[in-house]
N, C-alpha and C positions, 0 to 999 in steps of 0.2 A: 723196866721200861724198854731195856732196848733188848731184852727177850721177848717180849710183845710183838714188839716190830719187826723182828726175826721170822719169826713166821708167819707172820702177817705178809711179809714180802715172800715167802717160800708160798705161804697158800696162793698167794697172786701171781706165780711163777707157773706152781701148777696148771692153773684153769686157762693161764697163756699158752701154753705146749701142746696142751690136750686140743685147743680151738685152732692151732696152726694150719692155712688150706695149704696142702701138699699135692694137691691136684688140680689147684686153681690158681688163675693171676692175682695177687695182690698190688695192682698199682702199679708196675714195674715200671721206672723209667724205659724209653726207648728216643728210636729217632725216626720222627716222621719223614722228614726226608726220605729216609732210607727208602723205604716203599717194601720193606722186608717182612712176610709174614711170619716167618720165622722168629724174631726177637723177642716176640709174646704170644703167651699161651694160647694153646688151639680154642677157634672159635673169638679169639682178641684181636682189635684192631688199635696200631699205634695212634691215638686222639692228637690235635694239634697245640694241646700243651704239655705232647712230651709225655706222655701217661699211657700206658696198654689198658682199655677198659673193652667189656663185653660189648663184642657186635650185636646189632638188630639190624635187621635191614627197614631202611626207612624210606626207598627211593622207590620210581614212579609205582603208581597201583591203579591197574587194566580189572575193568569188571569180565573183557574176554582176554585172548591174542595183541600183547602189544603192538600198537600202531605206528608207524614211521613217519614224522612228516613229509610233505611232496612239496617241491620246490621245484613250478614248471615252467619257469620264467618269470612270473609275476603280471597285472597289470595294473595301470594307472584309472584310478578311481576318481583322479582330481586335478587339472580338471578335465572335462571334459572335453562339450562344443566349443567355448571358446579359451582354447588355450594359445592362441599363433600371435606374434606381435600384434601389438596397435595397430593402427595405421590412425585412426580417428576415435574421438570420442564428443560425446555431448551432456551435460548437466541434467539430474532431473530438476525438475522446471519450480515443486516446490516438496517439504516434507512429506506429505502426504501421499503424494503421488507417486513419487519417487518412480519416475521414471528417465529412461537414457540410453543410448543407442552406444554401440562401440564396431567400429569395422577393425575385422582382424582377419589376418590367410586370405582375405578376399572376396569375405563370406560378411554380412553387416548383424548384428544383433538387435535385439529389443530386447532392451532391461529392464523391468519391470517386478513391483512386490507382489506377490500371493499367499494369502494367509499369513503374513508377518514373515515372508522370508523372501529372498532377491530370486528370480533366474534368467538365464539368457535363452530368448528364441528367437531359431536364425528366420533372418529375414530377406529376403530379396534383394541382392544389393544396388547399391543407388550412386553414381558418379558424383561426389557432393563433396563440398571442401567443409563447409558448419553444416549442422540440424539444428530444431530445436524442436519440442512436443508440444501439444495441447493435452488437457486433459484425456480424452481418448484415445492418446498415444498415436496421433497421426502425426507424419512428417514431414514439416516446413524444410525444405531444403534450398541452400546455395550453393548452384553446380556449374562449373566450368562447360560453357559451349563450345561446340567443337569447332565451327565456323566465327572467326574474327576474334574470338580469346575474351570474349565476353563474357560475364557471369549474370547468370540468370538464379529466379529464384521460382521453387516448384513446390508441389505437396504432392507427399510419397503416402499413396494410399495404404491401406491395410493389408493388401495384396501384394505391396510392394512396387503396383506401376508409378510412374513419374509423369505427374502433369502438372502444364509450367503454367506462371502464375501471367493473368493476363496485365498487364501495363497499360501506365498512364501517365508520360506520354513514353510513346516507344523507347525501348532501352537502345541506345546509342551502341557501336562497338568499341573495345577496349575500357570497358567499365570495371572497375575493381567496389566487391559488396560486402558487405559487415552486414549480420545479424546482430541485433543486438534487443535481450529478451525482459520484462518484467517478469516476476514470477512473486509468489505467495498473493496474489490475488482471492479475492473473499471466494469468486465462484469456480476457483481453481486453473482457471483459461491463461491464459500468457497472452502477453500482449507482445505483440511483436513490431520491431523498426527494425526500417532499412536503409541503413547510410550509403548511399551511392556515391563514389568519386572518379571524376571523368577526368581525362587529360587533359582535354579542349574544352571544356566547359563547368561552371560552377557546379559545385559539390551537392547533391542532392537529397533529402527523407521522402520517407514514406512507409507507410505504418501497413502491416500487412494483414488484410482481412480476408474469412472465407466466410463461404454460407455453408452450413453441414459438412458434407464431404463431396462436393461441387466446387468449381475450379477458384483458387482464389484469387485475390484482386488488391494490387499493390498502386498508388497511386504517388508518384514523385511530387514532391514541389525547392523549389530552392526558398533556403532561408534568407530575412531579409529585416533589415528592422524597420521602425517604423517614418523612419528618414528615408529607407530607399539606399540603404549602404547593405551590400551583399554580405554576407557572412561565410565562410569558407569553413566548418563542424569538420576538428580532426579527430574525434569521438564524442559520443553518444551517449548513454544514461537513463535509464528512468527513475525518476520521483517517487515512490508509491506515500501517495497521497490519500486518507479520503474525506471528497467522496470521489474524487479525482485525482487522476497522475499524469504525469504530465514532463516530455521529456527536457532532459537537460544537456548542452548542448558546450563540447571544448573545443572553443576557437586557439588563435594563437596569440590572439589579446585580452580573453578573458571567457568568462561565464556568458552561456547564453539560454533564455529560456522562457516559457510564458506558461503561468497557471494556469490555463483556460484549455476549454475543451477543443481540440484540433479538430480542422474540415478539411479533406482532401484539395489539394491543390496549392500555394505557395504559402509558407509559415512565415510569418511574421512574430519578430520573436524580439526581447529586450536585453538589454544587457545590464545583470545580473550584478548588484555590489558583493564585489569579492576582490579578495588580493591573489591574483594568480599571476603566474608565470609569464613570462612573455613581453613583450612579443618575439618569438623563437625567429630564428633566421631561417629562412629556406633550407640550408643544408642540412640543419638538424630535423627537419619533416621528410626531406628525402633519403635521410640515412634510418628512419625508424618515425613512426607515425606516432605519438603518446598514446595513451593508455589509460581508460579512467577506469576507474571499480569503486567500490566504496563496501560499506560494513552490512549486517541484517538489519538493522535499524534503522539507516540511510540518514545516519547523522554525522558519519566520517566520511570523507571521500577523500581519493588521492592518485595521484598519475603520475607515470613515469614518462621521460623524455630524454631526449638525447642533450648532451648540454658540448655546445661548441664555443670556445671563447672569442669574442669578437672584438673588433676593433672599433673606436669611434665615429668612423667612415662606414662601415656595418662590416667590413670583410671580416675572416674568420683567419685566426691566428693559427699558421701550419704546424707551428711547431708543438701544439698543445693538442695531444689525444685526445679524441672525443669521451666522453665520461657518462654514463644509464645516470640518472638524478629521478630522484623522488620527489616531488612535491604533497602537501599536505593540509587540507582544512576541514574546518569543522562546520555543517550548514546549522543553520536556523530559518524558520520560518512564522512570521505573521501573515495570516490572511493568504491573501495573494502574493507579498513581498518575502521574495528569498536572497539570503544573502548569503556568502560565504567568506571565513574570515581561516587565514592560515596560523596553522599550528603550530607549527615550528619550521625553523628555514632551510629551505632546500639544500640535498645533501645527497650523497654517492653511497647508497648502502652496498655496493659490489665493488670494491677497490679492485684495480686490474680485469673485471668481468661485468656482464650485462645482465640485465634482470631479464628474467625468464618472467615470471609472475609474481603478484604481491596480493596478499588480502585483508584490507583496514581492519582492525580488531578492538572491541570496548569491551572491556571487563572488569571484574572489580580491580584488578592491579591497575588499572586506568588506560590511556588509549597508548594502543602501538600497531607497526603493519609491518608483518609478518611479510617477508623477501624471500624469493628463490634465484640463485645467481647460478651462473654460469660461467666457468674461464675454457672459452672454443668448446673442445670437443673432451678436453680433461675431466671432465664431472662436474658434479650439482654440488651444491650447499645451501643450507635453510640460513638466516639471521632474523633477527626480533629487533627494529630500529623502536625506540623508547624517546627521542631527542634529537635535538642539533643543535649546534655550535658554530655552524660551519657556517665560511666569510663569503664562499662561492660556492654554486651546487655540486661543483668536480671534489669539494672536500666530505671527507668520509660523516657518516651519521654516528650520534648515540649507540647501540647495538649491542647484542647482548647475542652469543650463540644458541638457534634453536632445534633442539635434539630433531632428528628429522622422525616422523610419524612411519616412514616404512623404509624399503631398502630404495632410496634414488636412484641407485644402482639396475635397477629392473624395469626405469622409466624408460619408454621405448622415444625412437627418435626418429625425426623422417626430415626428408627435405623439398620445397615446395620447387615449382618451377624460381631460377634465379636466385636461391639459397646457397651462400657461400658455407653455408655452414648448416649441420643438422640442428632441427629444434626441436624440443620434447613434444611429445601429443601432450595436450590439454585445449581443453573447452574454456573458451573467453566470452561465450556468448552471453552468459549473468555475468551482472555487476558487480553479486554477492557471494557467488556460487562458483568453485571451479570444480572438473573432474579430470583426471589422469590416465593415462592408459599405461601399460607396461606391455614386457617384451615375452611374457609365458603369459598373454590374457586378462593382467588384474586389472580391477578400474578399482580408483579412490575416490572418494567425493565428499566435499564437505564446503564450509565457509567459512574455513580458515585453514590455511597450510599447515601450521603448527598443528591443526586437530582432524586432519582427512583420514578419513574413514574405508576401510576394504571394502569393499561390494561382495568381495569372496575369498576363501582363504588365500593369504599370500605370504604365511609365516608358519614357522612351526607352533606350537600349542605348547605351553605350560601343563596341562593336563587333558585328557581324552578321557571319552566314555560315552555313556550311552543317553539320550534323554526319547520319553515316550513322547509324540505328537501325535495330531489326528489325520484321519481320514482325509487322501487329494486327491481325487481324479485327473488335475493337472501335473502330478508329480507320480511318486510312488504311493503304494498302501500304507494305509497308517500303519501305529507300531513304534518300535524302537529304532530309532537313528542315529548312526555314528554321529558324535560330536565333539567338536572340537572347542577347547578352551583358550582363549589370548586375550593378552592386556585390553583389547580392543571389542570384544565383543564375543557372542555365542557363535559358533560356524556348524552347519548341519547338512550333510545330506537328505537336503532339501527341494533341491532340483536340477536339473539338466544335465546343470554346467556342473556338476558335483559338490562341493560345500560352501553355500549361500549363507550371509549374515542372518541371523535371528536377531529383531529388535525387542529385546526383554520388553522395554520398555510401551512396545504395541498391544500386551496382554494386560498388564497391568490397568489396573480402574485406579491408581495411584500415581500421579506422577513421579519418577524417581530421579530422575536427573541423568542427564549424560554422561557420567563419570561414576556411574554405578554399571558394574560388570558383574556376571559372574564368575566365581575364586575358585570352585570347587562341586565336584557330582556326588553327589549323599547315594543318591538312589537307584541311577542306572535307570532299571526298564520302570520305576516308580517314578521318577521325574522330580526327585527330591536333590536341591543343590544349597551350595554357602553364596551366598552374596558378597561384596565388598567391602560393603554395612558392616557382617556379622548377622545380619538376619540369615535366618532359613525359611527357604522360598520353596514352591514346588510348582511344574508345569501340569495344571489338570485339564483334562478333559471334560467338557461339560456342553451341554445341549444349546446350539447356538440358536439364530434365526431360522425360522422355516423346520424346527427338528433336526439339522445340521450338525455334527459333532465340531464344538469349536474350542478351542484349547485358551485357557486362561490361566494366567498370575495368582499364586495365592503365597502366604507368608508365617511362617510360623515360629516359634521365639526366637529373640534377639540372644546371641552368645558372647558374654559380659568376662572382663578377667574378673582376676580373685580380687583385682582394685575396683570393680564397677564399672573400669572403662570396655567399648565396643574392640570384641577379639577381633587380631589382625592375622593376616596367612604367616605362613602356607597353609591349607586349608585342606584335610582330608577326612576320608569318611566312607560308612558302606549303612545301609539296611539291613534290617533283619528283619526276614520274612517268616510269617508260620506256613504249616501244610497249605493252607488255600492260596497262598501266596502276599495276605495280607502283610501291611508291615506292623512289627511288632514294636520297633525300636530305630531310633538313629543314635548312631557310635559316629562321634565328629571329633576332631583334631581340628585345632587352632594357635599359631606358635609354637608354643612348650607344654600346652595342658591337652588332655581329655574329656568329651562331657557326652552325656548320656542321658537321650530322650526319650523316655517311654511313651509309648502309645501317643505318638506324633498327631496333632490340627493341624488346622490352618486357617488362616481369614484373608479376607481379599484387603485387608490394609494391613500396612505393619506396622506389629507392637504391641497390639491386642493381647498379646497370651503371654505374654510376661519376660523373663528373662532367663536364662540358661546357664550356671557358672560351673565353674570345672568339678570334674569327680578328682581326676588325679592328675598333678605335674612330675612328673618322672625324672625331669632334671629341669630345674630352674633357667630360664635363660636360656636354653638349649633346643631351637624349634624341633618337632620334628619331623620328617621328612620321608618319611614311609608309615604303612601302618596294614598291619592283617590281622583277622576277627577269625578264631579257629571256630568253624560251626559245625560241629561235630556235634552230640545229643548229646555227651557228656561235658564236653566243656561250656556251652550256651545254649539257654532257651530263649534268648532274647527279653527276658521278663528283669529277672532278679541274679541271673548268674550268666557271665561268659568271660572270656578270656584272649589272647592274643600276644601278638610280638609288636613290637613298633622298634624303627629307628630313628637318634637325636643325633646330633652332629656328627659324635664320632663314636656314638655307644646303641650298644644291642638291646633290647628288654623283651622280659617275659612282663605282660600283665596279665589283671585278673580287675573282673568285677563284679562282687556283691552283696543279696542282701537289702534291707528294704528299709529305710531308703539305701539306694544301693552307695558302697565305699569301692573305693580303688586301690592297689596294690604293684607294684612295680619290681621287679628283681630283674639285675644286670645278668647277663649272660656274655662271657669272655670266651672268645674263641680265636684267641690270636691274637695280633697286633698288626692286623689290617684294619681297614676304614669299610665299614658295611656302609652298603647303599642303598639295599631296596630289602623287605621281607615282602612273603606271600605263600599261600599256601598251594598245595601241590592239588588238592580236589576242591572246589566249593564247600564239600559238604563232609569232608577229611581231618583228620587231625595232624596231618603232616605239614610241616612247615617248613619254608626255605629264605634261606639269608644269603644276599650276593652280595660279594666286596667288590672293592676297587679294581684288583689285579684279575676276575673272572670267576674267582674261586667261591664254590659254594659250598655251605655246608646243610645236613637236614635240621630241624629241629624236632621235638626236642632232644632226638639222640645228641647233636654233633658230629655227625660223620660226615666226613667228606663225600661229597658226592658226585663234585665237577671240579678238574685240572683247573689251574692258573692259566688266564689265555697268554702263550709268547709270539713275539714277534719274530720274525728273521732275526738271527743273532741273540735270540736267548733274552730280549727284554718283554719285561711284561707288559700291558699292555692297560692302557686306563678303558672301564666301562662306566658308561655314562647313563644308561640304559636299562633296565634285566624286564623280561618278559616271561610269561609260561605258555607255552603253545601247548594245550592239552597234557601235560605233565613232563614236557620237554623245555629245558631252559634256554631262553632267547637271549644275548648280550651284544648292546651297542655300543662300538669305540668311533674314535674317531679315524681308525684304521680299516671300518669293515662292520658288519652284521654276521653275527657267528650264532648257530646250534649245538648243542649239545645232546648227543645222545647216545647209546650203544648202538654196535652194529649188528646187525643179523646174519647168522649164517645156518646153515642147515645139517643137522643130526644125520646119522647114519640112517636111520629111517625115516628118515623125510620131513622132521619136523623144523619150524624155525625156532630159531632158537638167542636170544640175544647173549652178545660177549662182553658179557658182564660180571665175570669169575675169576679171581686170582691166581696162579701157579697150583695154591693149594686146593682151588673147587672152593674157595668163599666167594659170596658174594658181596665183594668190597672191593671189586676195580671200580675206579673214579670213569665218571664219561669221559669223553675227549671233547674236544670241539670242531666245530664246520665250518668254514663261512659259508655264506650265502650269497649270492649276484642273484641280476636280472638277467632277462635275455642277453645271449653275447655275453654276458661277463661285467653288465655296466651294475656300478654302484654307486646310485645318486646320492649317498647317504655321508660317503667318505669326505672328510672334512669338511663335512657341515655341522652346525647345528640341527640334532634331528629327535625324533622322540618315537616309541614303539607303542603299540596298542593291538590288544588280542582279542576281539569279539568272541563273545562264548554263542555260539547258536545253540536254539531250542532240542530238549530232548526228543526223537521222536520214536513212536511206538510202532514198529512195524508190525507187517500182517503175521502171524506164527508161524514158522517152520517146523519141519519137524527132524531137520539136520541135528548130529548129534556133537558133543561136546563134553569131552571129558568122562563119556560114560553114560550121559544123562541127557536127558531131553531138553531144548531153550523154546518156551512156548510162547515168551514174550521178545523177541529179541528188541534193540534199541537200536538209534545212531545218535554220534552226537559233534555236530561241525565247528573246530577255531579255526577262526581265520587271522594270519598276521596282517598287521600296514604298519607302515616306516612313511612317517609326515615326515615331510623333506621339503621345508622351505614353505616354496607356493606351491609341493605337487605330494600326491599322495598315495602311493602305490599300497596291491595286495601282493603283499610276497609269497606268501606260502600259506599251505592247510591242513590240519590233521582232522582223520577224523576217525572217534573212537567208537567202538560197538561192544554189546556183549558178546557179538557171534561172526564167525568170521565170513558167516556166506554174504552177511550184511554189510560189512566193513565197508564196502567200499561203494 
């Protein structure tokens, strides 16, 4: 036996000696660090675990002359006309309409939708302290007279002239005026009152009418009840009632108000069962005038006032700070009789600061009024008051802190004549509706603080990409449009002003509800995206009124887990198109799984076509958060076979998918003991693949080679990126230190050719890139310590006329071009930083 095994180990000895590579690397330990090509065999590179294995080159691939990007400064794409502080803003008047004016640098706007999407056009500007609109966006205006400090009130034509409204009876001098608007009206018109208050004389209304767009006609009356006791209205209200509304009216002793239809000239008006406030002291109406609003439903209403503590005799106690207080009730109505009953007792939802704005709120969580405070000129803060306890209104509310909907920080500020202090722009003119200006252009708008809504980008985006719209003669040509992604809604270059809200919700023949967003862009120039749902949605094109190209909502399966429940993000994903450009398939990420849609519907409701559930989870638990689809001919047809990298929290993978029905496959790929951040590949249509870490450092796949340096800082530290880009086969990385390129440099051969230094000591081609950074003009980098995000438009390939310049020997009968463009979302702005553009031919290049 164990002469058996004697030779048995001697014949195994043989066949080992004789198969020894004595001319080749075997595996060799080495040290990457080193950067020595020397330590292993020619033609080997040290890999970064330590291993000598066989070079390929895997790095960028030129169908001519590599290209260089151009960085010529950059410009700002976003926004545009109205990017200069506030100075004013006005409400649109109801959903539909959605219209609203903003003066900003000096210059006033009109905001308005087109085709489901917001822009600003400038308008003629107008001396006015409020506006408000009618449905064809004409403008009721209150404008400071320049003789006697009187305010009058005008309509600003289309044209932008100002003609003033004629009175009844003549407006007095030193008049101070409130607009104050109905809106959601059936035939979309706003009703409009005007609260007149004189110094020398009782306090006035008058309800503002025009005929067409001829001059319109305001008629005062003082209020009065039916005894002949004057009424002094420290704000204003409308009812919307129907078939009637009818205004309501806050004295400093209570509710005042009559259901009936108003006729110009003195109002006589009833006093109202309610438990209100009051009776306030003089000094608290001349330190700040209250405040009414109420909810969309106009069955909350609530006011704020200044609350002074008084004395039995009536005087006011010096030594007690005046205190912003809330009030709070709930209306009812039978018939003609309205009453109002309080909610809870009055109470200071601003400890130490004064309310800026409030907006009553009924939801299912039940009722509350959302507060915006201020302490002087220190900053904003939102609160959620829910209750009271409180023994006197100077003591604090129930409250609950309410995340603020954008940065407060960006609310712009002004001060009026007599302003000890600046105040935010916002629009008071609805009851139910406020809008906001900010300091780089933004406006918000909504009816409820807690849920105000951008008009235009004023954040950075979760994700970007491309979505198809149609055909605008008010805007640009249809086609594909940057777009931007946020918790808040779709943003598109869509008009003017640069990236304008898209209301998913306007395309849709379904309603979806406000709290439905889009998560994620499937399709790019196919307009296929992830909902919030978990549905897939897409933006189509389709023949509107009159033959018109008009774009609508459609919805294709819902993406279920492995448990049945609707997938939640992050949310990624690509098409796959064949030769005509049809799509063949969607590849979606959701969480921690993958799923795979062949030959994609759609239906204009969701839910119809069934449901979606994973092909493969690659790590349980583990989202993940990058994802690239190699479409190369051999690895995917988009049918039954393709393949890809994805990255989960802190791990790399190769997958694969196929087969019919098609299966999924996963295998880890270790490259270190860094933290990968983003894959993607290096051509659309290429089989090369790249994976960027944390410290900068890339590698290819699926060789493994290094292909880009570690970015350092001054002094040797490395540097976190938050970002990776591909500008035409050049890698983009964002920190929070800068915007850096990566690429070789060029220099020029002895006989005059360019040439990239891209070669090691020994003529391999395995020198790693270096990196760039990048600035704007001057040197500015708006990107540096912010929150920011990257996005690289691929433009279309195009086919130029033939040359007949030569190349390589040979003739280029067809030559191409082909344009990326970079942008760096920064906040509320959104620059093009740089371009590459690549050709087969170099007369073309450029």
């Amino acid at each position: 036996m164990k002469g058996w095994q004697s030779l048995l180990g001697a014949a195994l000895l043989g066949v080992a000696c004789t198969q020894l590579l004595t001319d080749k690397g075997n595996a060799f330990p080495c040290d990457v660090r080193a950067n020595d090509s020397a330590q292993c065999a020619p033609g080997e590179v040290c890999n970064v675990n330590g291993v000598c294995q066989r070079f390929q080159y895997e790095g960028p691939q030129f169908e001519g002359p590599a290209s260089l990007p151009v960085f010529d400064g950059g410009a700002l794409i976003h926004p545009l006309v109205l990017r200069e502080s506030a100075a004013q803003t006005t409400s649109a008047l109801n959903d539909s309409s959605t219209v609203g004016w903003v003066k900003a640098g000096g210059s006033s706007f009109l905001i308005h939708e087109h085709s489901g999407a917001m822009r600003a056009v400038p308008q003629v500007p107008a001396e006015s302290e409020q506006l408000v609109f009618d449905s064809q966006a004409v403008v009721f205006a209150m404008y400071q007279q320049a003789v006697g400090e009187a305010q009058r009130v005008g309509l600003v034509r289309a044209d932008g002239t100002l003609v003033a409204a004629g009175e009844t009876p003549a407006q007095p001098t030193n008049v101070g005026l409130s607009l104050r608007v109905a809106s959601n009206q059936d035939d979309g018109s706003p009703v409009v009152g005007v609260l007149r208050a004189n110094v020398s004389a009782p306090a006035s209304f008058g309800m503002l009418l025009r005929s067409g767009f001829g001059v319109p006609q305001v008629t005062y009356g003082v209020l009065s009840t039916d005894a002949g006791e004057t009424v002094e209205p420290l704000d204003m209200r409308w009812v919307l009632r129907r078939p009637q509304f009818f205004p309501l009216f806050l004295a400093a002793d209570g509710f005042y108000g009559r259901a009936a239809p108003w006729v110009p000239g003195p109002l006589t008006v009833d006093k109202l069962n309610s438990e209100a406030f009051g009776p306030l002291p003089p000094q608290s109406v001349a330190l700040a005038k209250p405040l009414l609003r109420h909810d969309s439903t106009g069955s909350m209403w609530a006011a704020s006032y200044v609350h002074l503590e008084q004395f039995a005799d009536g005087g006011v106690n010096p030594a007690r700070a005046p205190a912003h207080a809330l009030s709070v009730w709930t209306m009812s109505r039978e018939g003609n009789a309205v009453s109002l009953k309080r909610l809870w007792n009055d109470c200071a939802p601003c400890p130490s600061g004064v309310i800026v704005g409030f907006t009553p709120t009924v939801s299912n969580a039940g009722a509350a009024v959302d507060v915006w405070c201020a302490i002087a000129d220190q900053g904003f803060s939102l609160t959620r008051v829910v209750g009271s306890l409180a023994v006197d209104p100077s003591r604090a509310c129930q409250a609950s802190t309410l995340p603020a909907p954008f940065a407060l920080s960006e609310v712009s500020r002004f001060k009026k004549r007599g302003d000890l202090l600046s105040r935010p722009v916002v629009d008071q003119t609805q009851g139910d509706r406020l809008t906001v200006g900010g300091v780089h252009g933004q406006v918000w708008s909504g009816t409820s603080l807690g849920a105000l809504k951008p008009v235009f980008l004023d954040r950075t985006p979760f994700a970007v990409g491309e979505v198809t719209v149609p055909s605008d003669a008010g805007f640009a040509l249809g086609g594909s449009r940057l777009t931007a992604l946020t918790e808040v809604g779709v943003f598109a270059d869509y008009s003017q002003n640069g990236l304008a809200r898209v209301d998913v919700n306007a395309f849709s023949q379904v309603t979806l509800g406000d709290d439905v967003t889009v998560q994620g862009v499937l399709g790019g120039r196919q307009g296929w995206f992830l909902l919030s749902t978990g549905d897939v949605a897409r933006f189509a094109e389709s023949a509107g009124d009159g033959g018109n190209a008009a774009l609508g909502l459609t919805f294709g399966p819902t993406l279920l887990t492995a448990r049945g429940d609707r997938a939640q993000g992050p949310y990624f994903g690509e098409a796959l198109t064949g030769l005509d450009g049809g799509v063949l398939s969607l590849v979606a990420s959701a969480d921690d799984s993958l799923y795979f849609l062949p030959s994609p519907k759609s239906t204009v409701v969701p839910g119809q076509l069934g449901n979606a559930v994973p092909v493969l989870t690659p790590e349980p638990s583990s989202p993940i958060r990058s994802l690239a689809i190699e479409r190369s001919a051999l690895a995917t047809n988009g049918v039954d076979r393709l393949r890809g990298y994805l990255v989960t929290a802190r791990n790399l993978y190769a997958f694969s998918m196929s087969g019919t029905p098609i299966r999924g496959n996963a295998e880890p790929i270790v490259l270190g003991t860094g933290e990968p951040v983003e894959v993607w590949m290096d051509n659309p249509r290429g089989g090369l693949g790249r994976v960027g870490y944390r410290d900068g450092e890339i590698f290819t796949l699926p060789g493994g080679f290094k292909l880009v340096e570690p970015l350092l800082a001054d002094g040797g530290t490395r540097l976190q990126v938050v970002d990776y880009e591909n500008l035409g086969g050049w890698p983009v990385a964002l920190t929070n230190d800068g915007l850096y390129v990566a690429y070789w440099e060029q220099t020029t051969t002895p006989d005059g050719k360019l040439e990239l230094v891209n070669k090691d000591l020994s003529g391999n081609l395995t020198l790693p890139m270096p990196w760039h950074e990048v600035t704007l003009a001057g040197g500015a980098a708006p990107w540096k310590g912010r929150p920011s995000r990257l996005f690289v438009r691929e433009g279309p390939v195009e086919f130029l006329t033939p040359t007949s310049s030569l190349r390589d020997g040979g003739p280029v009968s067809q030559p191409t071009r082909q344009r990326f463009t970079l942008y760096a979302f920064v906040g509320e702005a959104v620059y093009e930083v740089g371009t590459l553009t690549r050709s087969n031919n170099d007369v073309v290049k450029q």
